[in-house]
C-alpha positions in Angstrom: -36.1 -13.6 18.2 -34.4 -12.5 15.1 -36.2 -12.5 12.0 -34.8 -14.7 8.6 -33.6 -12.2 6.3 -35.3 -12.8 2.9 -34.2 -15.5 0.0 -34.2 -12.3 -2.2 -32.6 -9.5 0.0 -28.9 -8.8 -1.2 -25.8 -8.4 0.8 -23.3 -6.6 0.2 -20.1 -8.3 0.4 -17.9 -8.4 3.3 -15.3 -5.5 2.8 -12.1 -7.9 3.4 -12.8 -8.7 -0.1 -11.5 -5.3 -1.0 -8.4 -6.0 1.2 -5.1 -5.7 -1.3 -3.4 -9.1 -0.7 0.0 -7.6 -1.5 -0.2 -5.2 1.5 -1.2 -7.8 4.3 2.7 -7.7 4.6 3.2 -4.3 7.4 6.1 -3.8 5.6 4.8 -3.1 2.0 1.7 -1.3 3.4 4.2 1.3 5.9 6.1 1.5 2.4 3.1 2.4 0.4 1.9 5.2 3.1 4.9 6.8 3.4 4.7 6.8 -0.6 1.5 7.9 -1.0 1.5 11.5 0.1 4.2 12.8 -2.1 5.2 12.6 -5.1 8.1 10.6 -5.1 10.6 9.9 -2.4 14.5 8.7 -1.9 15.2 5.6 -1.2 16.8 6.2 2.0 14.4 8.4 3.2 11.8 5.5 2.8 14.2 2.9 4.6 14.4 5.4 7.3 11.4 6.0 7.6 10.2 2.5 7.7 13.3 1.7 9.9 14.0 -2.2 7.4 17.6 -2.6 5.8 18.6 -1.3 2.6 17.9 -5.0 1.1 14.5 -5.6 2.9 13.3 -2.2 1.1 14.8 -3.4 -2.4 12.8 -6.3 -1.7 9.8 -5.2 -1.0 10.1 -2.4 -3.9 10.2 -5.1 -6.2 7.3 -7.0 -5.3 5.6 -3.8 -5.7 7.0 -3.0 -8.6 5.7 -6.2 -10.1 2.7 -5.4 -9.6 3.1 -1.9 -11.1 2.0 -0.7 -7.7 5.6 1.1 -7.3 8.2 3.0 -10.0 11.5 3.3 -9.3 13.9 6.1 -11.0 17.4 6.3 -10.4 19.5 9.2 -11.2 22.7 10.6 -9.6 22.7 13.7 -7.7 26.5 15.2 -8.4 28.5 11.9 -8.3 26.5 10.1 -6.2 24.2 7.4 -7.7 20.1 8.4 -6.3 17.2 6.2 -6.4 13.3 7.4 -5.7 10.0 5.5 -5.4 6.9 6.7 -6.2 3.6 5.1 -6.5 2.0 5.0 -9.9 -2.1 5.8 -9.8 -2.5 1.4 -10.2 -0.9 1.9 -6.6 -2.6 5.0 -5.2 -6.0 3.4 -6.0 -5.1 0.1 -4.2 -3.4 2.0 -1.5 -7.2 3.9 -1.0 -9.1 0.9 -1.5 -6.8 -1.2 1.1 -7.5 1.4 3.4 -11.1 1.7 2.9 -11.8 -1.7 3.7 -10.0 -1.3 6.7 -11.7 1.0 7.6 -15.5 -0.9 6.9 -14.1 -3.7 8.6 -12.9 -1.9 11.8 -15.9 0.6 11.7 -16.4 3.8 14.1 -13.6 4.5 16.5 -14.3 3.5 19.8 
């Protein structure tokens, strides 16, 4: 038999309380791990490498950039209009904390 924990022991809370709503979407949180290693990256290169349409990723760029998760610089490059993402430290920090709760909640690998 299990014994009652105690009226005055505290619990921590449950680490999907630490879980970034904004990156239950796979889409947003593949977008903010391929951002979060550099320091900023094309446009294209992202859509690539999150294989989503040009308009999916200018969709989900905006919802991050609400949140000032995500800033977005355009520029040309000769004649040719560029634009690159990068995250801004609001959306490195809940990039790491995301991920750390993930990782409470999934505990050891198996």
């Amino acid at each position: 038999m299990k014994p009652e924990p105690s009226p005055d022991a505290v619990r921590a809370p449950h680490p999907r309380h630490a879980l970034a709503p904004l990156l239950s979407s796979a889409v947003r949180l593949s977008i903010v791990a391929a951002l979060a290693p550099v320091e900023k990256a094309e446009f294209a290169y992202v859509r690539d490498l999150v294989e989503i349409t040009d308009s999916a990723l200018s969709k989900q760029v905006s919802r991050l950039e609400e949140a000032g998760w995500v800033a977005v610089e355009k520029g040309q490059v000769g004649r040719r209009p560029r634009t690159w993402l990068s995250l801004t430290p609001e959306g490195t920090a809940a990039y790491r904390r995301h991920i750390a709760a993930l990782t409470a909640i999934a505990g050891p690998p198996v």
